[in-house]
mmJSON file of the N, C-alpha and C atoms, coordinates in Angstrom:
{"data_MODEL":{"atom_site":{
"group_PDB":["ATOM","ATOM","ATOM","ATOM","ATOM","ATOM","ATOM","ATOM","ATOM","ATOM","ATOM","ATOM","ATOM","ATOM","ATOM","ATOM","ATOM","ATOM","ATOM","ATOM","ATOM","ATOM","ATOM","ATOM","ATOM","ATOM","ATOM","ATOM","ATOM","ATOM","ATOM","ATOM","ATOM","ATOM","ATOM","ATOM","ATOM","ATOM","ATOM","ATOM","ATOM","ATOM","ATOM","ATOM","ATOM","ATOM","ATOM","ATOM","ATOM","ATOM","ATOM","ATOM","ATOM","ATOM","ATOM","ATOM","ATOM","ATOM","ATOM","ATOM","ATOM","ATOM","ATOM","ATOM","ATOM","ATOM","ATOM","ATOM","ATOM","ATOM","ATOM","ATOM","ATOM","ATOM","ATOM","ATOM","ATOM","ATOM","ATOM","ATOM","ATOM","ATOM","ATOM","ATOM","ATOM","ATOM","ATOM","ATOM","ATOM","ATOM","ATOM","ATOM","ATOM","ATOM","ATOM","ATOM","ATOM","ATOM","ATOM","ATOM","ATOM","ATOM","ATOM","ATOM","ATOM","ATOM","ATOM","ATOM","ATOM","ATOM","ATOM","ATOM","ATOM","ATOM","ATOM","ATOM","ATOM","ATOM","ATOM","ATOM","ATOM","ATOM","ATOM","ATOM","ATOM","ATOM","ATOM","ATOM","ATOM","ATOM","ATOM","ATOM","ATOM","ATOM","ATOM","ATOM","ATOM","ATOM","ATOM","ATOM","ATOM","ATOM","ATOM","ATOM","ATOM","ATOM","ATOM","ATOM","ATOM","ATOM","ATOM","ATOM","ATOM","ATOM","ATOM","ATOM","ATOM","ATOM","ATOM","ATOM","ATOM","ATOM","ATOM","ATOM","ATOM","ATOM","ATOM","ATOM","ATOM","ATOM","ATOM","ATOM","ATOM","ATOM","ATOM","ATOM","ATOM","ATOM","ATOM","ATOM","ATOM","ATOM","ATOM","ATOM","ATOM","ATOM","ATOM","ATOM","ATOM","ATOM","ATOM","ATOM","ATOM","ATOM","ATOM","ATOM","ATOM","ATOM","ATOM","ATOM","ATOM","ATOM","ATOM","ATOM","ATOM","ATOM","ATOM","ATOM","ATOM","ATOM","ATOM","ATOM","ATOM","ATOM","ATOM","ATOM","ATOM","ATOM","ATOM","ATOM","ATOM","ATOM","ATOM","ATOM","ATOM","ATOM","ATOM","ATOM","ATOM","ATOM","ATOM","ATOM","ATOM","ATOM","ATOM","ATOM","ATOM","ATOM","ATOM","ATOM"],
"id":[1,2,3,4,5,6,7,8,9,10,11,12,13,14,15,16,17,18,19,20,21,22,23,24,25,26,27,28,29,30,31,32,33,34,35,36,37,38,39,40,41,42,43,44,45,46,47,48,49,50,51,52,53,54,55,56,57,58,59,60,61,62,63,64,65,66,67,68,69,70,71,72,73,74,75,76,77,78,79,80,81,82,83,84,85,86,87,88,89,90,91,92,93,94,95,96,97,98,99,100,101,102,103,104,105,106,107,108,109,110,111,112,113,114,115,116,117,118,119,120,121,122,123,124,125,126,127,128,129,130,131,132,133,134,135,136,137,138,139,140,141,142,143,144,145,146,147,148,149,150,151,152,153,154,155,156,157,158,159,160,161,162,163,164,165,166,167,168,169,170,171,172,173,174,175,176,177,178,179,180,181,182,183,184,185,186,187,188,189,190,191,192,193,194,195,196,197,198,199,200,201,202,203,204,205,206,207,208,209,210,211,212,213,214,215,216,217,218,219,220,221,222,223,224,225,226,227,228,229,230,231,232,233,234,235,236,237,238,239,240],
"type_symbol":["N","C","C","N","C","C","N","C","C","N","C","C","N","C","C","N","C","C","N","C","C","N","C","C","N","C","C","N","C","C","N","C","C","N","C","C","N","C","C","N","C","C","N","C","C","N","C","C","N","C","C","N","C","C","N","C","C","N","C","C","N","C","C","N","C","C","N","C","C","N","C","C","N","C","C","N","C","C","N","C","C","N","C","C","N","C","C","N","C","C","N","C","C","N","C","C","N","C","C","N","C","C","N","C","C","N","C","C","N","C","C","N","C","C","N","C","C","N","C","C","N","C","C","N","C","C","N","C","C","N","C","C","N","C","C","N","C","C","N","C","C","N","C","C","N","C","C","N","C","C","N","C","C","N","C","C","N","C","C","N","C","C","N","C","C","N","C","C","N","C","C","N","C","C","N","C","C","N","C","C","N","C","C","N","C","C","N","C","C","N","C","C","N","C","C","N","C","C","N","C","C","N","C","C","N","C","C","N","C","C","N","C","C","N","C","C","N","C","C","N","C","C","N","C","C","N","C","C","N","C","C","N","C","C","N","C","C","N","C","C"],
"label_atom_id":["N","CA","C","N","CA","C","N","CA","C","N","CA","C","N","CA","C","N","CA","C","N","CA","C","N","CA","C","N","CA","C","N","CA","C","N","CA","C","N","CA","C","N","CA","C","N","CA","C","N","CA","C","N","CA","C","N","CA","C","N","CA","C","N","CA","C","N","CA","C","N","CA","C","N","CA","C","N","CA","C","N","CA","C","N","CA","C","N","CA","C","N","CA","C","N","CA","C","N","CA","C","N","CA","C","N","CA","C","N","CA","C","N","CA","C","N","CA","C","N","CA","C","N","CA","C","N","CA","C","N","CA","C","N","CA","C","N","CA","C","N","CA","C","N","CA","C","N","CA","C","N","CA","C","N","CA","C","N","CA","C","N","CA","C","N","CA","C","N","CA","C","N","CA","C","N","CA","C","N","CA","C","N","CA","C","N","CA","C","N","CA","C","N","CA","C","N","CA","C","N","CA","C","N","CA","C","N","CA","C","N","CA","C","N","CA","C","N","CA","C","N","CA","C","N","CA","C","N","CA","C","N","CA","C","N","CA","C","N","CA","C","N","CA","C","N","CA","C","N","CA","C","N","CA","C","N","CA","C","N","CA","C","N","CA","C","N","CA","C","N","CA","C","N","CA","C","N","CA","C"],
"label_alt_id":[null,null,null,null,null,null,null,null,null,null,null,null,null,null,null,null,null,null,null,null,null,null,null,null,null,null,null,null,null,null,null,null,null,null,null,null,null,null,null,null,null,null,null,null,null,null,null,null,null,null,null,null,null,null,null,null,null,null,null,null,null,null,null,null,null,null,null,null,null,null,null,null,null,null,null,null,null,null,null,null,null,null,null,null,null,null,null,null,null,null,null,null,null,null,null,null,null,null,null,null,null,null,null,null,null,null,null,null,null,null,null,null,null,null,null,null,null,null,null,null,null,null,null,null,null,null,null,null,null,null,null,null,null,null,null,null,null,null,null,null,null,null,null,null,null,null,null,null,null,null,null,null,null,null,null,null,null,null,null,null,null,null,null,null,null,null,null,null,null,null,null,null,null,null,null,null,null,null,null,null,null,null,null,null,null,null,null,null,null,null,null,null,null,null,null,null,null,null,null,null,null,null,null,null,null,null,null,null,null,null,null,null,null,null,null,null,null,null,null,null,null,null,null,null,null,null,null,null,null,null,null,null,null,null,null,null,null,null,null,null],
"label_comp_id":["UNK","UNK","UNK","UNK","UNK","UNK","UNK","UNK","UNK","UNK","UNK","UNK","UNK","UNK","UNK","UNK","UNK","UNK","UNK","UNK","UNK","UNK","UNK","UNK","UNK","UNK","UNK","UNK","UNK","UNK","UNK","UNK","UNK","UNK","UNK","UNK","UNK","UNK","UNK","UNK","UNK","UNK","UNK","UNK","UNK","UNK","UNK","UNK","UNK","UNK","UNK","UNK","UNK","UNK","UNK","UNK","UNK","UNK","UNK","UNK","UNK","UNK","UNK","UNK","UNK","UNK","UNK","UNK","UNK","UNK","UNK","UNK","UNK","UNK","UNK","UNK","UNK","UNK","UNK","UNK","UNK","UNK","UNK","UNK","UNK","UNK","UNK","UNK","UNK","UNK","UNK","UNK","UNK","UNK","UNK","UNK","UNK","UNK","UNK","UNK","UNK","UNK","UNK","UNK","UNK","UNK","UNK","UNK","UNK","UNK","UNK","UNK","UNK","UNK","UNK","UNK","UNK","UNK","UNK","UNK","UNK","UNK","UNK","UNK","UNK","UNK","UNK","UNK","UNK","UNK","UNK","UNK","UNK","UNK","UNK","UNK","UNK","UNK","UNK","UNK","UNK","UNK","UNK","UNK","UNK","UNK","UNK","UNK","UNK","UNK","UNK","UNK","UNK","UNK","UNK","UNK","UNK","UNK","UNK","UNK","UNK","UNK","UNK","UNK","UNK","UNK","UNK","UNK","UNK","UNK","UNK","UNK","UNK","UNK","UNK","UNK","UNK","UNK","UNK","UNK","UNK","UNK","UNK","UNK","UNK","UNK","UNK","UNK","UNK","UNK","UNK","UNK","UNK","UNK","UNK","UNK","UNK","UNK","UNK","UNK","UNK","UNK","UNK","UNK","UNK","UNK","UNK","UNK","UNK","UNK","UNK","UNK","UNK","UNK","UNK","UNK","UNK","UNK","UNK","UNK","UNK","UNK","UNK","UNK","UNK","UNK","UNK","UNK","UNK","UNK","UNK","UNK","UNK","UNK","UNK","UNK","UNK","UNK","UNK","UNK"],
"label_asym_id":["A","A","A","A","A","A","A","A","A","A","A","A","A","A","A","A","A","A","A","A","A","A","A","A","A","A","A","A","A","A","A","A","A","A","A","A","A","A","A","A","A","A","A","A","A","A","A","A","A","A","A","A","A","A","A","A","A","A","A","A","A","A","A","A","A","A","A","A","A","A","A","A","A","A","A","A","A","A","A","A","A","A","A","A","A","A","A","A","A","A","A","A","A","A","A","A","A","A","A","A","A","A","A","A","A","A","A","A","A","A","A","A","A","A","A","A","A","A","A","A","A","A","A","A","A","A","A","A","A","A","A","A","A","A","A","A","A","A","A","A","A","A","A","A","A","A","A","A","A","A","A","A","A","A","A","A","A","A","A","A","A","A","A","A","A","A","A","A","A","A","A","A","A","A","A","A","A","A","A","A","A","A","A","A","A","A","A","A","A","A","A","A","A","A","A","A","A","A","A","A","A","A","A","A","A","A","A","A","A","A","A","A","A","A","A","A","A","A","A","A","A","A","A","A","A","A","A","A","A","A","A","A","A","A","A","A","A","A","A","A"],
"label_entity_id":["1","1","1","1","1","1","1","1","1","1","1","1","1","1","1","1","1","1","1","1","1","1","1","1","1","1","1","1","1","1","1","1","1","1","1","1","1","1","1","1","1","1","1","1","1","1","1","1","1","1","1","1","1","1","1","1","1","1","1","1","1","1","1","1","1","1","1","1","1","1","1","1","1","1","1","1","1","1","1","1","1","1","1","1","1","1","1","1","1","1","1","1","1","1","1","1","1","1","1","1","1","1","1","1","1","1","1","1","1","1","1","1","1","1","1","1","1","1","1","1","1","1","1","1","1","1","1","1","1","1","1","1","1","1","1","1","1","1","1","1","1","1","1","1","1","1","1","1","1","1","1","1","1","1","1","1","1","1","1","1","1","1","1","1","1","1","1","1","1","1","1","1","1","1","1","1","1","1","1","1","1","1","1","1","1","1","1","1","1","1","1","1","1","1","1","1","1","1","1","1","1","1","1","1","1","1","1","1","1","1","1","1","1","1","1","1","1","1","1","1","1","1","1","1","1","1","1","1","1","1","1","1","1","1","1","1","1","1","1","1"],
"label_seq_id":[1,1,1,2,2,2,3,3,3,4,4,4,5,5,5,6,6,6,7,7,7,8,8,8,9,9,9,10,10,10,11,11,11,12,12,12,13,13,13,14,14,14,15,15,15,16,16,16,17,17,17,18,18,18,19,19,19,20,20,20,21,21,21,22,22,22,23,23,23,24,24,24,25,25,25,26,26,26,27,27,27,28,28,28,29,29,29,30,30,30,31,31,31,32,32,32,33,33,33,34,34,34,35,35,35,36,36,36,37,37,37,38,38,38,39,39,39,40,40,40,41,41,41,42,42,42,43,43,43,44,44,44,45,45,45,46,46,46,47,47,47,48,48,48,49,49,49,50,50,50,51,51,51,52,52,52,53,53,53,54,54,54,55,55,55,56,56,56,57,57,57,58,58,58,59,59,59,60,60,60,61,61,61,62,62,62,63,63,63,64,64,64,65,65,65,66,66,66,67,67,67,68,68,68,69,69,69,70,70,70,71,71,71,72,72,72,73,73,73,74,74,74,75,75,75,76,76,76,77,77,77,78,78,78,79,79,79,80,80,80],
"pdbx_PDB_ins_code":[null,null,null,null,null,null,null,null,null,null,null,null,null,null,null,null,null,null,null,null,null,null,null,null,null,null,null,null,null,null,null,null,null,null,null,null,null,null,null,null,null,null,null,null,null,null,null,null,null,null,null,null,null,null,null,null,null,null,null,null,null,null,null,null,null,null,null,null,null,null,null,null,null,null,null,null,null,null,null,null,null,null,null,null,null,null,null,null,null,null,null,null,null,null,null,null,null,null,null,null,null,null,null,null,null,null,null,null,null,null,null,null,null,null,null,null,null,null,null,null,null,null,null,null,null,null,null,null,null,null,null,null,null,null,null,null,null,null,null,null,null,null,null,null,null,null,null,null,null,null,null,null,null,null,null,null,null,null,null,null,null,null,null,null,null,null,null,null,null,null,null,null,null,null,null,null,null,null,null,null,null,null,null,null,null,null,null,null,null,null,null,null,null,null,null,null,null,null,null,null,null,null,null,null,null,null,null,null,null,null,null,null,null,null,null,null,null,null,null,null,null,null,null,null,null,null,null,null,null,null,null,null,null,null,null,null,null,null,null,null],
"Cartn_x":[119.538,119.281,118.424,117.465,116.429,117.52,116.617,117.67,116.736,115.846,115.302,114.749,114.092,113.542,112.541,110.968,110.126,109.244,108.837,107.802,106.229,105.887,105.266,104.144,104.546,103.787,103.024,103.426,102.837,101.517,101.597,101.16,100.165,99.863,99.322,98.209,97.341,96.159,96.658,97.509,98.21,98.388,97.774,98.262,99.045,99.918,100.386,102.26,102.244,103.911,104.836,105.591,106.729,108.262,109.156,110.375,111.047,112.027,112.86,114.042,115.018,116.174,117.079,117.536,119.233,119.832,120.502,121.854,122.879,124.288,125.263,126.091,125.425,125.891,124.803,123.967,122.808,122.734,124.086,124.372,123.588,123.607,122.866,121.337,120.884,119.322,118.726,120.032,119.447,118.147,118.268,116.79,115.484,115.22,114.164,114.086,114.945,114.712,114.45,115.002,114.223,112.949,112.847,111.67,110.503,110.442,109.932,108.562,107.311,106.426,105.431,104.327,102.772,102.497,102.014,101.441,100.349,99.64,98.167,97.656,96.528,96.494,95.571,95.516,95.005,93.874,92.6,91.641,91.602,92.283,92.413,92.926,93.626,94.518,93.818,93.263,92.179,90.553,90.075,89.127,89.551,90.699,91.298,91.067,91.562,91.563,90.269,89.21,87.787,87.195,87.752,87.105,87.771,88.741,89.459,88.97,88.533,87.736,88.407,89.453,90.366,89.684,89.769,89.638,91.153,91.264,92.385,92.296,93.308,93.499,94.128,95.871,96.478,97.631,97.201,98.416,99.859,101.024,101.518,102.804,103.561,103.33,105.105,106.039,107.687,108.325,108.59,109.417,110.864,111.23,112.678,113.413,114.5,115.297,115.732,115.346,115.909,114.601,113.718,112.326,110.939,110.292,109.47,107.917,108.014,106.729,107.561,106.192,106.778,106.676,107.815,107.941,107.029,106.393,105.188,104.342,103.084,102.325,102.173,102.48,102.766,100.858,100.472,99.543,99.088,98.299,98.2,96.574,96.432,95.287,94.724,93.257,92.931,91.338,91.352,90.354,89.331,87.969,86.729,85.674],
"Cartn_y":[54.862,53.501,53.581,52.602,52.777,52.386,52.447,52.563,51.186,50.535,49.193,48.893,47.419,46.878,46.168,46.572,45.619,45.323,44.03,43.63,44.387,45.287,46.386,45.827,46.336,45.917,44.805,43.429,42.165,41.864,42.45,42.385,43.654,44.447,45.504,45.899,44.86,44.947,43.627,43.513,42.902,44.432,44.135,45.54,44.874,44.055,43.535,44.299,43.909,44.949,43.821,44.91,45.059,44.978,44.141,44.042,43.887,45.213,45.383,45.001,44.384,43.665,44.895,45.232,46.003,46.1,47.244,46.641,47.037,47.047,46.485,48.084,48.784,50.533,51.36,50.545,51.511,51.269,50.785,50.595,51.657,53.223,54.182,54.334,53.677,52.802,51.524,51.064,49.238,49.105,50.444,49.764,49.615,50.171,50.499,48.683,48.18,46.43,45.875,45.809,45.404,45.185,46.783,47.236,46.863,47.262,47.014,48.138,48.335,49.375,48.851,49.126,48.629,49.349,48.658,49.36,49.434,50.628,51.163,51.461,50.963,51.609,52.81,53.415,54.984,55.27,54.243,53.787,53.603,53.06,53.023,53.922,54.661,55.974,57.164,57.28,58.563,58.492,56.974,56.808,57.286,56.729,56.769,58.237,59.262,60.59,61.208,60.769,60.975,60.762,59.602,58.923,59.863,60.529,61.091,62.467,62.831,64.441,65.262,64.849,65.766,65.464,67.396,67.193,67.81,67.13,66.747,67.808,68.966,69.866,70.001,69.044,68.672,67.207,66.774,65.675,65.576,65.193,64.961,63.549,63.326,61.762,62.151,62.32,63.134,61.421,62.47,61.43,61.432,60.375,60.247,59.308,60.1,59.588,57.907,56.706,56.029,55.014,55.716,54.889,54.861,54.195,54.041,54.682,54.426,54.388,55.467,56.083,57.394,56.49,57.246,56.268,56.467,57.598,58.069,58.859,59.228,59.952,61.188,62.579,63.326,63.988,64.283,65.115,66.188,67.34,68.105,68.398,67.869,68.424,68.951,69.591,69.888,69.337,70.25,69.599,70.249,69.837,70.166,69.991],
"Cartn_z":[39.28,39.746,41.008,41.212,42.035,43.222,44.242,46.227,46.204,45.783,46.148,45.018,44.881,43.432,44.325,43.498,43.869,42.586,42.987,41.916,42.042,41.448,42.021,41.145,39.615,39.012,38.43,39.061,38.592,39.617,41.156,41.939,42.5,41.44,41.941,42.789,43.235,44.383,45.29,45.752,46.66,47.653,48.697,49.504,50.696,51.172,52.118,52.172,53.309,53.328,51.939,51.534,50.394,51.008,50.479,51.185,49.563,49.844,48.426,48.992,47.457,46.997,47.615,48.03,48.28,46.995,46.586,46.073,46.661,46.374,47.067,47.855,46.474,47.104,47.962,47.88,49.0,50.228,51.055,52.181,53.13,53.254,53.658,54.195,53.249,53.174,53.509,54.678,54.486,55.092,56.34,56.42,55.62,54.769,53.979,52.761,53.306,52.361,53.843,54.567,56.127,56.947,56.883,57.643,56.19,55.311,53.76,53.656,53.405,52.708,52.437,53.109,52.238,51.206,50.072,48.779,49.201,48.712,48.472,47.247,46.667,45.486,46.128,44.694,44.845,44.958,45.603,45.626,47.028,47.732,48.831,49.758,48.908,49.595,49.51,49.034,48.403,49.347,49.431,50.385,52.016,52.017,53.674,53.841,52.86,53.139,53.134,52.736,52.518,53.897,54.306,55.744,56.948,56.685,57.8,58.002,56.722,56.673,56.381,55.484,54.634,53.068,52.624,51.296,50.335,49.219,48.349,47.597,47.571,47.168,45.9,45.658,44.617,45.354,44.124,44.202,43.141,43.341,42.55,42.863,41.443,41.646,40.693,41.621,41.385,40.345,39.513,38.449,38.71,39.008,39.187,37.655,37.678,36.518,36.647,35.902,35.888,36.392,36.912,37.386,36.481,35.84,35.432,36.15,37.172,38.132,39.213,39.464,40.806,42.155,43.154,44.043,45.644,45.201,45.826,45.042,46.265,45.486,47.129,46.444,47.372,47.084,48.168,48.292,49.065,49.16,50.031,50.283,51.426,52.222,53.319,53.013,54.472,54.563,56.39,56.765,57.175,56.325,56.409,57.179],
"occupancy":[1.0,1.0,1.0,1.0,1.0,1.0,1.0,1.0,1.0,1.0,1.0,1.0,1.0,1.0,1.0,1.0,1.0,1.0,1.0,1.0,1.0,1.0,1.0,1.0,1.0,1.0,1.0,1.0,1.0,1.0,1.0,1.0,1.0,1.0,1.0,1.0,1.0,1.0,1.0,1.0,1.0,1.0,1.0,1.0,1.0,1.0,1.0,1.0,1.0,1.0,1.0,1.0,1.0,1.0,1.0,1.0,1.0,1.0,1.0,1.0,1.0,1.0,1.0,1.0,1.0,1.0,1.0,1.0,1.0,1.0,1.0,1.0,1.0,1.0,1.0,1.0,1.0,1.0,1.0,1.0,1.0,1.0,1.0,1.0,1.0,1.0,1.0,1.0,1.0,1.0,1.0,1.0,1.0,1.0,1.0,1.0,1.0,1.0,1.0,1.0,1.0,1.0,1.0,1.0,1.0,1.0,1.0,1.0,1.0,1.0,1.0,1.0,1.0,1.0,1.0,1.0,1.0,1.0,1.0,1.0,1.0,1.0,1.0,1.0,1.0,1.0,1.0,1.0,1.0,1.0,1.0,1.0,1.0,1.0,1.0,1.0,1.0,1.0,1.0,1.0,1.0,1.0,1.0,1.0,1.0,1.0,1.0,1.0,1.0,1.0,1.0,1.0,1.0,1.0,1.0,1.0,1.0,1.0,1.0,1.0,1.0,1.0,1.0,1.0,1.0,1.0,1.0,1.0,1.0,1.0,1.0,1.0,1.0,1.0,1.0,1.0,1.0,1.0,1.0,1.0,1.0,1.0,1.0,1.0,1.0,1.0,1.0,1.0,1.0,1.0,1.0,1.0,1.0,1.0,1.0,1.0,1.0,1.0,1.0,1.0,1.0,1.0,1.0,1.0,1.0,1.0,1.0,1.0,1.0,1.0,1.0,1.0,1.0,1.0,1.0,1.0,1.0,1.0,1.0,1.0,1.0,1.0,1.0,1.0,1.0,1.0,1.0,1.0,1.0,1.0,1.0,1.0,1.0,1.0,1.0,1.0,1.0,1.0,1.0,1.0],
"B_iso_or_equiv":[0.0,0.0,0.0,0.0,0.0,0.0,0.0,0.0,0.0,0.0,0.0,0.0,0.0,0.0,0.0,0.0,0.0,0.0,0.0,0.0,0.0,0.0,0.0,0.0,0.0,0.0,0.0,0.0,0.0,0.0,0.0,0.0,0.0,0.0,0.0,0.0,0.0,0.0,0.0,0.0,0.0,0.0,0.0,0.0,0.0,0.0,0.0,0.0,0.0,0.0,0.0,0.0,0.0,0.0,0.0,0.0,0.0,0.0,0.0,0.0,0.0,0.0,0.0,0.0,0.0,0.0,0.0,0.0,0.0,0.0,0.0,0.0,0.0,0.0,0.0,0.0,0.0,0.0,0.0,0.0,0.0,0.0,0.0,0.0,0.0,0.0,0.0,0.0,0.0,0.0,0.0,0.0,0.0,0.0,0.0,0.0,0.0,0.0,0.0,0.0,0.0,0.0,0.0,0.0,0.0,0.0,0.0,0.0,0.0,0.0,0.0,0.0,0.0,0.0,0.0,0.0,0.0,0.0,0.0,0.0,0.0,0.0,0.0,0.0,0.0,0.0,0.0,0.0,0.0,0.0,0.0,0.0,0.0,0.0,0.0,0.0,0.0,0.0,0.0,0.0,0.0,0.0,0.0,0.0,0.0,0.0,0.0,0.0,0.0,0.0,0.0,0.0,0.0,0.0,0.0,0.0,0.0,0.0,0.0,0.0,0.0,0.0,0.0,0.0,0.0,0.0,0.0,0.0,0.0,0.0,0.0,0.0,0.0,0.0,0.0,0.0,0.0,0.0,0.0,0.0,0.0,0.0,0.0,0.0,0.0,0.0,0.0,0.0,0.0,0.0,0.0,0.0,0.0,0.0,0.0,0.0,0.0,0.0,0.0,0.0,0.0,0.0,0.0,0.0,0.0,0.0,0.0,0.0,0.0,0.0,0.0,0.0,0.0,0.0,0.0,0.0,0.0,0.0,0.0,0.0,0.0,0.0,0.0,0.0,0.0,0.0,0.0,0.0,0.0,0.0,0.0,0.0,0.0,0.0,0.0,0.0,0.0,0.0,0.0,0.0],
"pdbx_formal_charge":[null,null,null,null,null,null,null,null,null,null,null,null,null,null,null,null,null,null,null,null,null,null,null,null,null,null,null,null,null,null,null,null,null,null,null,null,null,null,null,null,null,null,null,null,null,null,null,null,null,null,null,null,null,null,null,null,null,null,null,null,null,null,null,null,null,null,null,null,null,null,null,null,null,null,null,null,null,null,null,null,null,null,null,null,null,null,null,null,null,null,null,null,null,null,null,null,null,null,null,null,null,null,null,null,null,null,null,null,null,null,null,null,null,null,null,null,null,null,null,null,null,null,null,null,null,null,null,null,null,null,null,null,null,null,null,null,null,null,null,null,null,null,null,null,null,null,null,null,null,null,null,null,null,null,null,null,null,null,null,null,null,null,null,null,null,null,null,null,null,null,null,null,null,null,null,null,null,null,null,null,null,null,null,null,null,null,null,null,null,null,null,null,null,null,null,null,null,null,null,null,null,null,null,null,null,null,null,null,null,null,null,null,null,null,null,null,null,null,null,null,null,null,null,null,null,null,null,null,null,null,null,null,null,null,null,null,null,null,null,null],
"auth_seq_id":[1,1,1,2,2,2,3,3,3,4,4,4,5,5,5,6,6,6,7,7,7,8,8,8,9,9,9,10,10,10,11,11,11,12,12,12,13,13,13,14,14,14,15,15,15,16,16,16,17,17,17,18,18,18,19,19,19,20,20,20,21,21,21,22,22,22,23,23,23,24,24,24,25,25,25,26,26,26,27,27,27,28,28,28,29,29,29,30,30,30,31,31,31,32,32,32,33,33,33,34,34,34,35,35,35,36,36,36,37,37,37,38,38,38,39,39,39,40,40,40,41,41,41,42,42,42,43,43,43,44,44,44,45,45,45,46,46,46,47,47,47,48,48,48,49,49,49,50,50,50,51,51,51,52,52,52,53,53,53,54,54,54,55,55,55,56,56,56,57,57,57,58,58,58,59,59,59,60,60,60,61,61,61,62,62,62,63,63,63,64,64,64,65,65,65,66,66,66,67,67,67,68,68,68,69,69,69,70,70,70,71,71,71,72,72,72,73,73,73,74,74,74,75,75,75,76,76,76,77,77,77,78,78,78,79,79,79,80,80,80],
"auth_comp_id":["UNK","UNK","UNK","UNK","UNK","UNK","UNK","UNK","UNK","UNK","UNK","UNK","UNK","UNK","UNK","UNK","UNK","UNK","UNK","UNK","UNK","UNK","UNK","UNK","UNK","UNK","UNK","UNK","UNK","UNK","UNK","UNK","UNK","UNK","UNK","UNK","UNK","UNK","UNK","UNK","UNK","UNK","UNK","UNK","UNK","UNK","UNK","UNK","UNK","UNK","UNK","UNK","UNK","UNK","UNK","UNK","UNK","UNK","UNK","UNK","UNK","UNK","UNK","UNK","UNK","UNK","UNK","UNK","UNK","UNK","UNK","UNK","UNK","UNK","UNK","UNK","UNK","UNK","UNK","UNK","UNK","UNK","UNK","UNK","UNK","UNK","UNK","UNK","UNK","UNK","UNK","UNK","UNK","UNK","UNK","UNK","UNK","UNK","UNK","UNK","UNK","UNK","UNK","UNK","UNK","UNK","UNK","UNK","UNK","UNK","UNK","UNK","UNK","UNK","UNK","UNK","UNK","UNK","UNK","UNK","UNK","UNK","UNK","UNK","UNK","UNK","UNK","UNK","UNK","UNK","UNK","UNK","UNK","UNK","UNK","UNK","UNK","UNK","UNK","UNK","UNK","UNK","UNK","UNK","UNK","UNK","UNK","UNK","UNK","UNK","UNK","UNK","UNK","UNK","UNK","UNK","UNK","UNK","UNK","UNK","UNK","UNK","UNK","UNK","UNK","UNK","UNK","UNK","UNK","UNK","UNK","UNK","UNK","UNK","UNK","UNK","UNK","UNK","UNK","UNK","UNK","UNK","UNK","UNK","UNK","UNK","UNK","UNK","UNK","UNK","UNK","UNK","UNK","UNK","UNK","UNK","UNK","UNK","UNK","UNK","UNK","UNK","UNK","UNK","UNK","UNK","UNK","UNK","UNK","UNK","UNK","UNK","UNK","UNK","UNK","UNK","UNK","UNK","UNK","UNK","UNK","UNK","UNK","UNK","UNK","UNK","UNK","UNK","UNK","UNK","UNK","UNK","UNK","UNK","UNK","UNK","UNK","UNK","UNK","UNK"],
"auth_asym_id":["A","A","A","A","A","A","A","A","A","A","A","A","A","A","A","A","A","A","A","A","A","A","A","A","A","A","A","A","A","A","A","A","A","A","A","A","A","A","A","A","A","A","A","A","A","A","A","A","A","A","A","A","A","A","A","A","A","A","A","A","A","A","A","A","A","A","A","A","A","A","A","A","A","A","A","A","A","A","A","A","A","A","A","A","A","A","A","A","A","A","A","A","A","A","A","A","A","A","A","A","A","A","A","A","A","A","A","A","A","A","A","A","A","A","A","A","A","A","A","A","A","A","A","A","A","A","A","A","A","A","A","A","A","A","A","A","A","A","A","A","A","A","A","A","A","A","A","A","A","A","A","A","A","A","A","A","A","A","A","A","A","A","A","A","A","A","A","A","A","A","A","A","A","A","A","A","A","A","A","A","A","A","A","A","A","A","A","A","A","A","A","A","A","A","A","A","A","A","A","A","A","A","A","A","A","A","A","A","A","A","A","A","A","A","A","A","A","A","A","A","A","A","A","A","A","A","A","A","A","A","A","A","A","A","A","A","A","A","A","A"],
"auth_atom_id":["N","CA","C","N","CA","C","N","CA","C","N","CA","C","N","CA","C","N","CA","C","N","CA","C","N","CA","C","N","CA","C","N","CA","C","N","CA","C","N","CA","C","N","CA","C","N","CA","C","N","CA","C","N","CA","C","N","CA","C","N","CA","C","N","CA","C","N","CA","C","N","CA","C","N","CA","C","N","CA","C","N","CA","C","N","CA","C","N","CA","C","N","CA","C","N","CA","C","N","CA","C","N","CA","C","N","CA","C","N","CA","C","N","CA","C","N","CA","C","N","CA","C","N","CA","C","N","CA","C","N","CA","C","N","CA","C","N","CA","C","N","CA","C","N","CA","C","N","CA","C","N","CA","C","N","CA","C","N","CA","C","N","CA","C","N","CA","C","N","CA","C","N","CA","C","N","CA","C","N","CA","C","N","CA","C","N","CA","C","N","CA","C","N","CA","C","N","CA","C","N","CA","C","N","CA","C","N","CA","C","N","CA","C","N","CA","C","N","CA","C","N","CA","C","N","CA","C","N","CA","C","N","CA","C","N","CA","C","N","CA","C","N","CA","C","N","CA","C","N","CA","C","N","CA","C","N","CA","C","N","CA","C","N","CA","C","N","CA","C","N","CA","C","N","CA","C","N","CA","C"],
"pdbx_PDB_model_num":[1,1,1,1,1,1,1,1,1,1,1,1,1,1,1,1,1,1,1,1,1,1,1,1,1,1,1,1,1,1,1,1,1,1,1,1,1,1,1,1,1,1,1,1,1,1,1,1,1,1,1,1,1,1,1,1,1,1,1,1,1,1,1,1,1,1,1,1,1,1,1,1,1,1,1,1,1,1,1,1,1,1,1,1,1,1,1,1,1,1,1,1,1,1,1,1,1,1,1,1,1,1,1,1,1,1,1,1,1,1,1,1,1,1,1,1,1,1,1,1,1,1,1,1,1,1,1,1,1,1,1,1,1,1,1,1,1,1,1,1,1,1,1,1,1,1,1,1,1,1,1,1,1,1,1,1,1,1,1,1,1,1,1,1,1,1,1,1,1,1,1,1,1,1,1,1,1,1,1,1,1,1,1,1,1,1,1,1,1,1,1,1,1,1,1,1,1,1,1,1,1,1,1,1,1,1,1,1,1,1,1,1,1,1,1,1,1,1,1,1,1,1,1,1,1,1,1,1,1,1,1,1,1,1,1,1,1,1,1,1]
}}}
């Protein structure tokens, strides 16, 4: 079971901060429905790293059981 629920996918080039639903056992995590998460698409996240003068070595994008969509996208770079 996901630790927050957002409407991720109806809204997907909406890049403005994200504030996820709680549920009732993820007490541990409240802040993360609080404080909430800007989405980026991968277009935007990939330029930022271009502009900064890092080049993109590998990415990967961790599947969690029970989630459809990865809840990041982990990457590793350096700088040129």
């Amino acid at each position: 079971m996901p630790l927050a629920t957002y409407e991720a996918i109806a809204d997907w080039y909406d890049q403005s901060i994200r504030r996820g639903t709680l549920l009732p056992r993820e007490q541990l995590v409240a802040a993360a429905g609080q404080v909430g998460a800007y989405h980026r698409t991968l277009g935007t996240s990939l330029s930022a790293f271009w502009q900064a003068g890092l080049l993109l070595e590998s990415a990967v994008e961790p599947q969690l059981e029970g989630r459809e969509e990865p809840p990041v996208l982990v990457v590793r770079c350096r700088r040129v």
